[in-house]
C-alpha positions as CSV (number, residue, x, y, z in Angstrom):
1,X,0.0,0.0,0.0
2,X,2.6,2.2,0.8
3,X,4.2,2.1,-2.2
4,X,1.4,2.5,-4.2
5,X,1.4,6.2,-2.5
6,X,4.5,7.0,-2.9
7,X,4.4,5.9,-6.6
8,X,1.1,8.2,-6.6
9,X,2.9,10.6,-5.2
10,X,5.7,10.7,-7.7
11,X,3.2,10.8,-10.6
12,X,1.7,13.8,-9.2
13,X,4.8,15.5,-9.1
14,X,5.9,15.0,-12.4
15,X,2.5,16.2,-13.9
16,X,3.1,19.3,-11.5
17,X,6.6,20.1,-13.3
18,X,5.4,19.4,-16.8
19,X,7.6,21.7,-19.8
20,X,6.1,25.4,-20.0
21,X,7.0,27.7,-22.8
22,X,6.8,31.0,-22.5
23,X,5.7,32.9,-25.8
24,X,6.2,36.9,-25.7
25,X,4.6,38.4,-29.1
26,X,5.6,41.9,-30.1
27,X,4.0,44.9,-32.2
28,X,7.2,45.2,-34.3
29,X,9.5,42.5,-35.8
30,X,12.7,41.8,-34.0
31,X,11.4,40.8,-30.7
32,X,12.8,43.8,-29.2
33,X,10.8,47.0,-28.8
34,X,6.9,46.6,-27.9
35,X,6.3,43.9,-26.2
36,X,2.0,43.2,-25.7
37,X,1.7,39.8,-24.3
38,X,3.8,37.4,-22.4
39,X,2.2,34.0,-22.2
40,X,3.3,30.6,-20.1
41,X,2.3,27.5,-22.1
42,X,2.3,24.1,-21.2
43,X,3.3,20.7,-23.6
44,X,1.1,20.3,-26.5
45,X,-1.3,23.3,-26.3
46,X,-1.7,26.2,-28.8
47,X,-1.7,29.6,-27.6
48,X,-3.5,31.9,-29.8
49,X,-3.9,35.8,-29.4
50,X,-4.4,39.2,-31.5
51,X,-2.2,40.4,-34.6
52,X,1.5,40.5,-34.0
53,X,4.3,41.2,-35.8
54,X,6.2,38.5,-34.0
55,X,6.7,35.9,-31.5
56,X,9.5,34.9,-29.5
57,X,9.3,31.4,-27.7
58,X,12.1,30.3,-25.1
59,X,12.2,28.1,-22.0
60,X,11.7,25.0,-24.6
61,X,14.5,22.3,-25.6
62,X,15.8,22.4,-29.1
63,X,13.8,19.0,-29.6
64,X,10.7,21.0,-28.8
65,X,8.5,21.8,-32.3
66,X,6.8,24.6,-32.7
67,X,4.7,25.8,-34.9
68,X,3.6,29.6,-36.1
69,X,0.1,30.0,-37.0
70,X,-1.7,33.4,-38.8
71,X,-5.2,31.9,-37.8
72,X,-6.2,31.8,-34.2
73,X,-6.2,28.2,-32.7
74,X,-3.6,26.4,-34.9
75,X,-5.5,25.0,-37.5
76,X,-2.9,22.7,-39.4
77,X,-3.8,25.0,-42.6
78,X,-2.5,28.2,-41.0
79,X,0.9,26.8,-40.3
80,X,3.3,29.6,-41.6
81,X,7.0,28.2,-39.8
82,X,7.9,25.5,-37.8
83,X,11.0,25.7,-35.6
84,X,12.9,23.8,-33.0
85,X,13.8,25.0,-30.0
86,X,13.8,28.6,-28.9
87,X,13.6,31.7,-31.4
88,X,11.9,35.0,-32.8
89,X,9.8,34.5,-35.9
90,X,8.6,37.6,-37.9
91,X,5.4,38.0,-39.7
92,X,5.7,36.8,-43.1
93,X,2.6,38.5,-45.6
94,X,0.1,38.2,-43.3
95,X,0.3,38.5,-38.9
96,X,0.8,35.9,-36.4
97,X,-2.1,35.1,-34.1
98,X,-1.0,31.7,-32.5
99,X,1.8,29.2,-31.2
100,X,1.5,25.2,-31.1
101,X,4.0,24.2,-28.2
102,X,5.0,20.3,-29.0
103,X,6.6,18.0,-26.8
């Protein structure tokens, strides 16, 4: 019984201290100057939000994929890039309005 606990216990904790990304979008390309939103995401989730110029993802490993979307809520037909790891993305034609965080 007391194992079963303790193993309960571990699995708990490990859901508790699951990956988060954190996804900061920007008014202006670069990732530098106007900063709107900073956002904490977890494993597999897609963060959507307004029109930005771009996005800059970090606090992910360079096996994480992520993909840049300019339609809200990642719709597989909005992907516009697709990264590993940490970076800035600009806007390409049209502006970015949501992140898919994979794990």
């Amino acid at each position: 019984m007391a194992l079963s606990r303790h193993l309960c216990v571990l699995l708990l904790l490990a859901a508790v201290t699951a990956e988060a990304a954190k996804i900061q979008t920007y008014k202006e390309n670069g990732c530098s100057e106007d900063l709107t939103n900073t956002f904490t995401v977890v494993c597999n989730s897609c963060q959507t939000f307004s029109d930005q110029s771009s996005v800059k993802i970090s606090d992910v490993q360079a096996k994480n994929r992520i993909s840049i979307h300019d339609r809200k809520n990642c719709e597989n037909y909005s992907k516009v890039a697709e990264i590993y790891g940490g970076a800035c993305v600009n806007q390409g034609k049209h502006k970015i309005r949501a992140v898919y965080i994979a794990c």
